[in-house]
SEKOLDREN-926647 format. One record per residue (C-alpha): residue in three letters; y, z, x. Coordinates in steps of 0.2 Angstrom, whole numbers, plus 5000, padded with zeros to 4 digits. Layout:
! SEKOLDREN-926647
ALAYZX...
This chain:
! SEKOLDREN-926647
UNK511850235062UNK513150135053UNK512350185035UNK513450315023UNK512650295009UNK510850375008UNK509250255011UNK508150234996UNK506550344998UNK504750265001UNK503250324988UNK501850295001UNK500250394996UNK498850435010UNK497450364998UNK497650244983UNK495950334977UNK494850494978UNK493250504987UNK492050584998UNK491050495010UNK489550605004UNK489450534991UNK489350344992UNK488250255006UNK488950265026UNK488550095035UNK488750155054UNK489150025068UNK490050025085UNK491449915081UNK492249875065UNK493249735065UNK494649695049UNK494849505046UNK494249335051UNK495649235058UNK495549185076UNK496149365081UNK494749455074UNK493349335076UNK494049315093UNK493749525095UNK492149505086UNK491449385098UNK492049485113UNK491549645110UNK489749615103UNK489549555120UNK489049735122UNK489149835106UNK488349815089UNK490249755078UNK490349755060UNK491649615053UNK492649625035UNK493349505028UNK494349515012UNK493849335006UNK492449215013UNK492249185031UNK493349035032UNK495049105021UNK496249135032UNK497849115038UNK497249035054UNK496548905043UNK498248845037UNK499048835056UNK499348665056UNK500548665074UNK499448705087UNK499248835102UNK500648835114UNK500048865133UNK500648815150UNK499448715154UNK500148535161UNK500548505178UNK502448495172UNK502448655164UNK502348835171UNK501949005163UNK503849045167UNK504548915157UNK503648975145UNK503949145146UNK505849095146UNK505748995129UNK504849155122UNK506249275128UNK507649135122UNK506749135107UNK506749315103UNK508649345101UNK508449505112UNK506949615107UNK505549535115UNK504549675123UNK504449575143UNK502949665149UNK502049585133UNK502949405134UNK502249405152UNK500249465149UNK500549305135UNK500949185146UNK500149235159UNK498349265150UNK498649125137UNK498048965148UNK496349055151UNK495949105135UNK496348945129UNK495048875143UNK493748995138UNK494048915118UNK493748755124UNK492148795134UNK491648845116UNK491748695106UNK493448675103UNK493948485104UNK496048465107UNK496748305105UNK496748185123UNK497648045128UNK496847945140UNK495748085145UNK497148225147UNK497748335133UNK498748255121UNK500348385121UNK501648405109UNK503348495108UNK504048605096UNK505848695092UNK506148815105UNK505048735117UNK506048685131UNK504348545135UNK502948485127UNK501548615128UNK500748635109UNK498748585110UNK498448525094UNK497048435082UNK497748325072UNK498948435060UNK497348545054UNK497148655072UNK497048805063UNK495448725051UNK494848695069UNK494848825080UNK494348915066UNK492748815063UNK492348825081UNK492349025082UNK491349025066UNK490048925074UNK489849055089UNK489849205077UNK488249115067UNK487249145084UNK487949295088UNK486449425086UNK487349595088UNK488849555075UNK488549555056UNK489749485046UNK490149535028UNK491049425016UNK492049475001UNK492349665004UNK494049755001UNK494649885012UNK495850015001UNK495950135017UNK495650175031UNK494850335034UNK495550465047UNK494850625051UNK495650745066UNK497050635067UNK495850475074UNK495450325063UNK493550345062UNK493050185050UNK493750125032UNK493350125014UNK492849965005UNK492349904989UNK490749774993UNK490349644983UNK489649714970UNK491049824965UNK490249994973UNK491150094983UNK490450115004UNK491150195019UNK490850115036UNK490950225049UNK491650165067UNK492150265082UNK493250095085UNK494349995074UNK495149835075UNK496549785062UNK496649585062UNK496949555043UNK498349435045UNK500149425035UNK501149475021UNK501849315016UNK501449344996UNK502649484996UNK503849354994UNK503749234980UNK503949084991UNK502949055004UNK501848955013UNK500249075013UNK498849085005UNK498449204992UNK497349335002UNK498849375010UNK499549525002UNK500049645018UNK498649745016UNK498249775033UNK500049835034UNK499949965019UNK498250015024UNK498750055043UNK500450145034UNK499450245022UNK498550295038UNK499850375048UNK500150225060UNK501850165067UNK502650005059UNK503949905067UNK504949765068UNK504449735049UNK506249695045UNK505849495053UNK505049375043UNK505249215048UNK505449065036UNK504748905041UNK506048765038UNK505348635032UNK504048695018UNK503948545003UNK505048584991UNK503848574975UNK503348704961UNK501648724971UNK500948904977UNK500848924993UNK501948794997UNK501348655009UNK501948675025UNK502748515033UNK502448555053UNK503648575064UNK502648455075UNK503248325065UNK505048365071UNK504448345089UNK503748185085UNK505548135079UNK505748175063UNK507548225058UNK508448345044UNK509748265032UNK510948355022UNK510948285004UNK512248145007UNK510848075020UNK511748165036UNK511148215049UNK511848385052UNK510648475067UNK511548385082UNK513148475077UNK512348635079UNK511248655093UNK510948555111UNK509148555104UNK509448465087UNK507848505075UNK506848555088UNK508148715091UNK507248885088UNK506748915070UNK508149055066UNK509348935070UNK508748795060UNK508348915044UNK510248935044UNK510848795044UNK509648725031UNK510348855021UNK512248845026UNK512348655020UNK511148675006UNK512448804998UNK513948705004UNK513148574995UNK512648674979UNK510548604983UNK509148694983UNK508348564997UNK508748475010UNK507848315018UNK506348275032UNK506548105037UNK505148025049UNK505347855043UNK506147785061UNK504147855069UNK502747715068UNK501847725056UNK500247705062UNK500847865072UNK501247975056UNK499447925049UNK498547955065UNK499648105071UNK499848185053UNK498348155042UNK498548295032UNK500348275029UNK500348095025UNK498848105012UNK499948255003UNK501248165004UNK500748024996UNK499548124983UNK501348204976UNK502248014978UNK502948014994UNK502547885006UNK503147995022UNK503447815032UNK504647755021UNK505347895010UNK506348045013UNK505248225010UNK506348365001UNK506048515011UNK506748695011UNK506248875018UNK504948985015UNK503949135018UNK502949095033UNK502649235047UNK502849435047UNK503649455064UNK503449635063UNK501749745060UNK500649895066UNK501449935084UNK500249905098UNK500349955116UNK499949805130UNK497949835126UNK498049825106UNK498250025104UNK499150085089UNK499850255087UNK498150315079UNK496650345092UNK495350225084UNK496550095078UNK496749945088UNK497749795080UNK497949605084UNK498649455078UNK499949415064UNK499549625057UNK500149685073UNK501849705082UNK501349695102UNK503249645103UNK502949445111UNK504049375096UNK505549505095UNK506649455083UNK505949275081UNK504349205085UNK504249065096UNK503048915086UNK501448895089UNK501149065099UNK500449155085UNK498649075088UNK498949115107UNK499249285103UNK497849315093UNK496549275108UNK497549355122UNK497749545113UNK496149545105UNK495349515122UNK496249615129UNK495749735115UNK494049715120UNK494349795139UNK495049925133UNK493849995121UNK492749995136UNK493850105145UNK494350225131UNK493550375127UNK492850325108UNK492150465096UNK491750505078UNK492150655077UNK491550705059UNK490550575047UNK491150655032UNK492750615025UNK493550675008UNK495150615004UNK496350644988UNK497250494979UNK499350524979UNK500150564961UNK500750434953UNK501050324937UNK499950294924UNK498550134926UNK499750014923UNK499649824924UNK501149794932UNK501549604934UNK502149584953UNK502949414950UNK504649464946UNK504649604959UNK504249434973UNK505349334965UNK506749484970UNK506149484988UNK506149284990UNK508149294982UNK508849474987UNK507849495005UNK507349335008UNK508249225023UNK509849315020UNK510249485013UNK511649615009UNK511749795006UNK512049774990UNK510649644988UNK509249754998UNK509749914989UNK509649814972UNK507749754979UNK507549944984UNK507649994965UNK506349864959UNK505149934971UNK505450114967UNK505350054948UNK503549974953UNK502950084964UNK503450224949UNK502150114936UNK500750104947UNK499250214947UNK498950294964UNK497150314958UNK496250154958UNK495050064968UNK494849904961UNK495549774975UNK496649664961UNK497549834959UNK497449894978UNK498349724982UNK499749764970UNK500049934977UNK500049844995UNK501349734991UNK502349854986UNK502349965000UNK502549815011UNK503949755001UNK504649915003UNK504649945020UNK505449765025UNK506649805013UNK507049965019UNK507149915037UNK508249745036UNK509449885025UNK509649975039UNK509749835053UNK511649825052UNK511749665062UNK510949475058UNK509749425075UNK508549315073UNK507549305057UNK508649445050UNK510149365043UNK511549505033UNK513049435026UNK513949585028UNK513649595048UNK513249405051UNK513349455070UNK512149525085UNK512749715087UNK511749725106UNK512749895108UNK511949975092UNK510349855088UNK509749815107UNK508149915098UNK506749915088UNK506349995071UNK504950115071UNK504350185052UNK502950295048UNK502250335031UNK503150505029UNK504950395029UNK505350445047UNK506250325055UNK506750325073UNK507150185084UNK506550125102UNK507550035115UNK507249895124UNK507249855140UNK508649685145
């Protein structure tokens, strides 16, 4: 390790609060699935095929992050394309981390699960009868299936409409998990405050972790407010391996306003034509990349940021007015009818843009099937790390993610050997401060300046003392979930912080100042941390 000085400690307690499963009500069920987004409505759906699943959701059915995807899912899917192509883009993509055996089940899987969503209901976009196709940076083709700029709202409302007639999976809106709970070293369900404030254990010999991102760790970002990184904190508390937590990706082109989240302006729009200027009207991308502004989004990131502090801005430009406009309003919907609800006529004006907080890379480590380090874990989608998006995820293969693993999920609960091994579990809350009401804002204000896009040792060290000064105020002991949320924060907080301190290199997302380049000798590997602050790191393969 290139580190001499000593690495901040973590304060991650097992528990945020004390209980004892005989003494609050135990709602039993085969499955129990964690979140509503396309990965875990797409595990709901597939495994109440056979079993009776219980799904949680932290909001109501239709909050999510899914919801705000307004890309698209990328598959190989056109005559012109092929699953290798896009297994290269993805490998390109990911700087060197991307686990191959994962990259290949994705694009390999990925066009028949996207068959099976369309035999549901869902209703891409066509052109004179064949899939209207759309390309995005990194992609060395056109190979995004989209509706209209809301595919996310979409897909969403299509799985949402299954799970309605679905008769063995009961959906339960509104309820916050604090923990999950463990007993012999096996997850065996999780503890949730219900609607109604009370406390309740539901008890599962299988558990699937889909709860999303962590984008509100950061105080700039483009998602929504449920997402706090509490499936992250919750799997740590737990015992599970994290990795990769270090590589957050920032979507370029978020509009630059005072609004949280900020609205995302898709990268769709690039593929259509769009064009970044620098704040003299240039445009600057064809100087650095063969690929221009559809280049992957790492390398777009930093050059938004290099000319917008060569050119003392806090934005840079979106300009989409050499595209029809008949095609922006058809194409865009949603984005011209922002637009012009905050002034800006996209047609004929330029859009301020710069980078936020859009995707955790990173997550719960997963084998090929969804496992996680902890017999009765399973995790998919944006929680999870199955290693597709190494150190940079390729856009629009979130959404194809999320319905390949979680399927996949679903064989292999069938062939794993699932038990409860004891109903009853006690658990004790960690020590900690006083119940403070410690105002997170400046702590995500930090993270969006001091670990954000680029990052120092001095920076993520000076980060590192905020988190231990929070972490140090906040009561261990609480269950209500606006408290839970702020303990989750800061122990995601801490752990990205943590991990891009001792990435001594920049690749991909993670961009230090003080080792701006690729160190494949040393860093060819991944970060692996557990809640006890062991750290270790896994190669892989070239």
């Amino acid at each position: 390790m290139a580190q001499t000085r000593a690495l901040p400690a973590l304060n991650v307690p097992r528990y945020l609060t004390s209980f004892d499963t005989g003494e609050v009500p135990v709602r039993r069920t085969d499955v129990l699935v964690i979140g509503s987004g396309i990965a875990g409505l797409t595990a709901a759906l597939c495994a109440s095929e056979l079993r009776d699943v219980t799904l949680l959701t932290k909001a109501g059915l239709m909050q999510t992050g899914t919801w705000y995807a307004q890309g698209g899912v990328a598959g190989a899917i056109s005559e012109e394309d092929s699953t290798q192509l896009h297994f290269d883009d993805t490998i390109a993509a990911g700087a060197g981390l991307c686990d191959t055996e994962a990259v290949r089940i994705l694009v390999d899987e990925g066009p028949d699960r996207i068959q099976e969503l369309i035999r549901i209901g869902a209703s891409f976009d066509t052109f004179q009868g064949r899939l209207r196709l759309a390309r995005e940076g990194g992609h060395s083709l056109a190979r995004i299936l989209h509706v209209g700029d809301t595919t996310g709202s979409a897909i969403q409302a299509t799985l949402v409409g299954v799970v309605a007639e679905r008769e063995r999976l009961s959906v339960h809106e509104n309820c916050f998990v604090v923990d999950l709970l463990t007993r012999e070293d096996r997850c065996v369900g999780a503890l949730v405050v219900e609607p109604d404030g009370t406390m309740a254990a539901y008890s599962a010999p299988v558990t699937v972790l889909a709860s999303g991102g962590s984008g509100c760790v950061f105080w700039v970002t483009t998602n929504p407010d449920i997402s706090t990184g509490d499936g992250l904190a919750i799997a740590c508390r737990a015992g599970a391996d994290i990795a990769d937590v270090e590589f957050v990706q920032f979507h370029p082109t978020a509009l630059d306003t005072d609004d949280s989240p900020r609205f995302l302006i898709t990268e769709a729009l690039r593929g259509e034509g769009a064009v970044l200027r620098d704040g003299h009207g240039n445009r600057f991308m064809t100087d650095v990349h063969p690929s221009a502004e559809l280049a992957p989004r790492d390398i777009v990131i930093r050059a938004i940021i290099d000319h917008m502090r060569e050119g003392g801005e806090h934005r840079v430009w979106l300009d989409a007015t050499e595209i029809d406009p008949a095609v922006l309003k058809e194409r865009f919907p949603s984005i011209w009818d922002h637009c012009a609800s905050v002034g800006i006529d996209l047609a004929n004006d330029l859009v301020p843009v710069s980078p936020a907080a859009h995707y955790m890379v990173g997550g719960v480590l997963t084998d090929a099937w969804g496992r996680t380090s902890l017999p009765g874990l399973y995790a998919s989608g944006e929680v999870a790390c199955t290693g597709v998006h190494g150190a940079n995820r390729l856009a629009s293969n979130s959404l194809l993610e999320g319905l390949v693993f979680s399927k996949r999920i679903c064989s292999a609960i069938e062939s794993d050997q699932n038990r409860v091994p004891d109903d009853r579990v006690a658990g004790v809350a960690g020590a900690g401060g006083g119940p403070v009401d410690l105002d997170v804002g400046p702590l995500r204000r930090a993270m969006s300046e001091k670990a954000g896009v680029r990052r120092t040792d001095q920076s993520l060290r000076d980060v590192l003392s905020r988190i231990a000064d929070a972490s140090s105020a906040l009561s261990f002991d609480c269950a209500r979930p606006s408290d839970c949320q702020k303990q989750n924060l800061v122990t995601v907080a801490g752990l990205i912080a943590r991990s891009a301190l001792i990435r001594t290199e920049s690749r991909g997302v993670h961009y230090r100042d003080d080792f701006p380049d690729p160190d494949d000798r040393q860093w060819r590997k991944r970060i692996v941390v557990t809640r006890e602050n062991f750290m270790r790191t896994v190669d892989v393969a070239p």
